[in-house]
C-alpha positions in Angstrom: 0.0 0.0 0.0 1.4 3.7 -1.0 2.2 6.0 1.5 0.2 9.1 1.8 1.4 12.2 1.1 1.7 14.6 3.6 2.1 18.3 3.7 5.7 19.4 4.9 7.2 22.2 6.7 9.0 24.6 4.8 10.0 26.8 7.8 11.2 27.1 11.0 10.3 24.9 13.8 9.4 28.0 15.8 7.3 28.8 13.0 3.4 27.8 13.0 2.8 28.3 9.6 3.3 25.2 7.0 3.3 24.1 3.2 -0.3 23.1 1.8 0.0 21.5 -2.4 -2.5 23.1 -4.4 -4.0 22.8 -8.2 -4.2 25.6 -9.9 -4.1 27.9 -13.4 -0.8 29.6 -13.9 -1.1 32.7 -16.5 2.0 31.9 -19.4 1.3 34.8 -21.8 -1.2 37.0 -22.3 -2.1 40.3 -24.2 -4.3 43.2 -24.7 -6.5 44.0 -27.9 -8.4 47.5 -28.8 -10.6 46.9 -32.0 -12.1 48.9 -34.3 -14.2 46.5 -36.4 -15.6 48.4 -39.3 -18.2 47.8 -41.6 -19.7 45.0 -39.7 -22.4 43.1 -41.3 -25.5 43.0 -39.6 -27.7 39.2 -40.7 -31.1 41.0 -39.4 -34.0 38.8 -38.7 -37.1 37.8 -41.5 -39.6 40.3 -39.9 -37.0 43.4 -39.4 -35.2 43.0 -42.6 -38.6 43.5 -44.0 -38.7 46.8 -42.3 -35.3 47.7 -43.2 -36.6 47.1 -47.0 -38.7 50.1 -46.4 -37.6 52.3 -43.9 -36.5 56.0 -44.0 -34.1 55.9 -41.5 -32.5 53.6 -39.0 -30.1 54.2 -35.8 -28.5 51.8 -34.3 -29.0 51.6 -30.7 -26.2 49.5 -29.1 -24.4 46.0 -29.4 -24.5 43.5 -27.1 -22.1 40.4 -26.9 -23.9 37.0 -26.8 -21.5 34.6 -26.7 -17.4 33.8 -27.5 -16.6 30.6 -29.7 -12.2 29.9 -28.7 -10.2 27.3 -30.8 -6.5 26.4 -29.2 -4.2 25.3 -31.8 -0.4 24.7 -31.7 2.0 26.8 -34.3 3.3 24.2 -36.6 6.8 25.6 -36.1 7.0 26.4 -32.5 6.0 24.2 -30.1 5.9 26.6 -27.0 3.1 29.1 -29.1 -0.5 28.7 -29.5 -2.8 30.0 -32.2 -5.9 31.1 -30.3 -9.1 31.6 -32.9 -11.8 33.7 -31.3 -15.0 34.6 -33.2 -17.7 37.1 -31.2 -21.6 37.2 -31.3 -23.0 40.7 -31.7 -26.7 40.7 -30.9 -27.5 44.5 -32.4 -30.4 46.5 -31.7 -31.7 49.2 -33.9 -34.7 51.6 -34.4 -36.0 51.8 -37.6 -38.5 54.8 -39.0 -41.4 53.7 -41.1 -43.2 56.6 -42.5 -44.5 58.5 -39.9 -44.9 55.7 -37.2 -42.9 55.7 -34.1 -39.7 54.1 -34.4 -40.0 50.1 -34.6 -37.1 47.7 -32.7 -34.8 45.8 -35.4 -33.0 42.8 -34.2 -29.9 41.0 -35.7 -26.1 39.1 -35.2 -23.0 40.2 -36.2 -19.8 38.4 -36.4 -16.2 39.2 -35.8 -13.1 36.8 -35.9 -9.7 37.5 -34.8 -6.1 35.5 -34.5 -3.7 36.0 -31.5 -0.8 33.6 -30.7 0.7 33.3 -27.2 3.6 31.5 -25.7 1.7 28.3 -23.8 5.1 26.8 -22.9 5.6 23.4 -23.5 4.0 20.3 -21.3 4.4 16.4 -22.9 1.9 15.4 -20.0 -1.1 14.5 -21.2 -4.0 15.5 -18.7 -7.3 13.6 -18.3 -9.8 14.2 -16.0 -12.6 11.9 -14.4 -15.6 13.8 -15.1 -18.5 11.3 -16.2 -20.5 12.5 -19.3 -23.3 9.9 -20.3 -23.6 9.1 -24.0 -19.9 10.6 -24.7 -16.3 9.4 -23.9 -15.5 11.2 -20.4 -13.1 13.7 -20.0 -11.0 15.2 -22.5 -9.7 13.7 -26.2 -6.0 12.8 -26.5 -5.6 15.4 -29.1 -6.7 18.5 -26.6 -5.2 16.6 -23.2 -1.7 18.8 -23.4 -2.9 22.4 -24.7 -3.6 24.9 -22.6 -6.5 26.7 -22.0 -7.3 30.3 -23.1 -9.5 33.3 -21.7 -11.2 35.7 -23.0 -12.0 38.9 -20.8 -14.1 41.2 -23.3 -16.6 44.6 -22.7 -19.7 45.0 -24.5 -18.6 46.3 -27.5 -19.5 50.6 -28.5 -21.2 51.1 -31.6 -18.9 53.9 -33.2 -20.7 54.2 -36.5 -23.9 52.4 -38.8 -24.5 52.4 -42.4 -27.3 51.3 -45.1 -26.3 49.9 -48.4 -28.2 48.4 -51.2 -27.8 44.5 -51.8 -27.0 45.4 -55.4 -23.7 47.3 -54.3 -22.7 44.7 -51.4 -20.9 42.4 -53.8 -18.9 39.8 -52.4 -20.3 40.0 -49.3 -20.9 36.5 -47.9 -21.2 34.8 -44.6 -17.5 34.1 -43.3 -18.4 32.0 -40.0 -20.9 29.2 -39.6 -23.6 30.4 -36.9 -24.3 27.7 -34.3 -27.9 26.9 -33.6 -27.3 28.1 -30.2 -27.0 31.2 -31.2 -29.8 31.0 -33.7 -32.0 29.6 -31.2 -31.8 33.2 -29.1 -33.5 34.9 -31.9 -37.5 34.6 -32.5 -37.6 34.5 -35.9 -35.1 32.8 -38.5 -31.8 35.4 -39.8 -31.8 37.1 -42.7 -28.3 35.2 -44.6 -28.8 36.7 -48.2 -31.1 38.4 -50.1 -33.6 41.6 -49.2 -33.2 44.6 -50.7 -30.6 46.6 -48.3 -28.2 45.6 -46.1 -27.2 47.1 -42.6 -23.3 47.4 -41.2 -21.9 48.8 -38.3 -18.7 49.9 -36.6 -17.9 48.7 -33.5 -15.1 49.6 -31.0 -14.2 46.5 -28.6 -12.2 46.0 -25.6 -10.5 42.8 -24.8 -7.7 40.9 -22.8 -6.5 37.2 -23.9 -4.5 35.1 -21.9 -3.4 31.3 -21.7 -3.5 29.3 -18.6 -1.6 25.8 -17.7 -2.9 23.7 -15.6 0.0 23.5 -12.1 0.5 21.9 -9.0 2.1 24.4 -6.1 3.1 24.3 -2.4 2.4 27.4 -0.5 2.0 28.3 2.6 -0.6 28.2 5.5 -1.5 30.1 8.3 -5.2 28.6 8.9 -8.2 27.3 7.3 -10.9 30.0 6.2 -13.9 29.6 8.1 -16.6 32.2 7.4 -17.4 34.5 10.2 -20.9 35.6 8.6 -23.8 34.0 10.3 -26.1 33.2 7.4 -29.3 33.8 9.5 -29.9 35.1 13.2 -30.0 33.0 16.1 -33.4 32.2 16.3 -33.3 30.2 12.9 -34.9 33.1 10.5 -34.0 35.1 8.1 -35.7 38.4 8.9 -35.9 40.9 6.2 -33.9 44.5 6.5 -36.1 47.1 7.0 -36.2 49.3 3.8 -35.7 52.8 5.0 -33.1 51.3 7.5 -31.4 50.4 4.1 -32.1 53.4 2.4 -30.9 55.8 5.1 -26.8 54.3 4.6 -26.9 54.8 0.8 -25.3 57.8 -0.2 -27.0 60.8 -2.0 -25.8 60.3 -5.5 -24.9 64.4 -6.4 -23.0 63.5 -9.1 -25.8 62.1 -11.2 -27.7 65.6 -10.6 -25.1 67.3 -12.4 -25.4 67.8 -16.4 -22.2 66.5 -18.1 -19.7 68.5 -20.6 -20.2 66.9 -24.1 -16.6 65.7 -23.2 -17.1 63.8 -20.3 -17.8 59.6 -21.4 -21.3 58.8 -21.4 -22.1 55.9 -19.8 -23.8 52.6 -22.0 -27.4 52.7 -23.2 -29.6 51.7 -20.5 -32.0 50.7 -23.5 -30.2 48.1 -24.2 -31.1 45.7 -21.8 -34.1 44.4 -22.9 -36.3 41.8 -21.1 
């Protein structure tokens, strides 16, 4: 039978404090992106590319980011860098004028691809894990068990321009990622691919940090185990309920929102866009 192993001291014998071996993500390489995506194409859905067809006007009210598709994939000729392939889901709002009618909601996706590579240092273990998936092969595949893992930290993106054009002057202009059903599902009605009569685009400024992680195994030290001091209830065993204007009373008076802003102060995002 195998020994245990057992957590060491790394310090003097005077010392209370000792070693503790812990699992965790160390950051090899990351980096910092600030995109201006022009020109985006915006694949609006069957009911409000049928009101773009015939609208006077249209401003775009704000982007929103829906989701983050990341393929890892090792540089052929260096085996310590990784080609990290990230594609971003715009869900775009818009209000579109018909005639003399108040201002109707149009709804579409947008998608933007970029290409970083990062040093993800090299590792010939290959790392499988036990987690149980019923119907599949558990854990992970033999050709992803030794590549690291990347993150993507990313803002809501600011819509910096829009633009109409007709479908007759939009040549060339063709789907360049496959949409997952996923992301289709979010929409009520099916997306407008090809065809109508004009064609809606967009420039969008984006924020966005990359990094890749490795999976490590560390020894640090200890001083104590944390043990919450909060009491999640009182002691009689309920949960009473915070009297409102007791809560009210400790939140601040907000004077800076009482005061009108310079036209070069930054405006804060579109409450509008957060739709239920």
């Amino acid at each position: 039978m195998s020994e245990q192993n057992t957590d060491t001291l790394r310090w003097g014998t005077g010392d209370p404090r000792q070693t503790m071996s812990i699992h965790t993500r160390k950051i090899t390489d990351s980096c910092r992106d600030k995109d201006c995506i022009e020109d985006l194409r915006v694949y609006l859905t069957c009911g409000s590319q049928q009101l773009l067809d015939s609208a006077a006007n249209v401003r775009v009210r704000c982007a929103e980011l829906l989701n983050t598709y990341i393929d890892v994939e090792p540089v052929a000729f260096d085996r310590n860098h990784y080609c990290i392939d990230i594609t971003f889901y715009y869900r775009i709002l818009a209000d579109a004028v018909v005639g003399s009618c108040r201002p109707t909601t149009l709804y579409g996706l947008s998608v933007f691809s970029k290409r970083a590579v990062l040093c993800g240092e090299d590792s010939r273990a290959h790392i499988f894990r036990s987690d149980t998936r019923l119907g599949e092969p558990d854990g992970i595949t033999r050709a992803y068990a030794n590549r690291p893992t990347a993150v993507v930290e990313v803002l809501d993106p600011m819509v910096l321009s829009s633009k109409i054009r007709d479908a007759a002057d939009c040549t060339g202009d063709t789907v360049t990622a496959q949409i997952p059903s996923g992301i289709c599902s979010l929409y009520d009605e099916e997306l407008v691919l090809s065809g109508g009569q004009r064609r809606l685009f967009v420039t969008l400024g984006q924020f966005s940090l990359v990094r890749l992680e490795r999976d490590v195994q560390l020894v640090i030290p200890v001083l104590d185990y944390s043990i919450p001091t909060k009491e999640c209830c009182d002691s009689t065993g309920g949960c009473a309920a915070e009297d409102p204007c007791e809560m009210f009373s400790r939140i601040p008076f907000p004077a800076q929102q009482f005061s009108p802003r310079s036209c070069d102060e930054k405006q804060e995002r579109d409450e509008s866009c957060q739709t239920s």
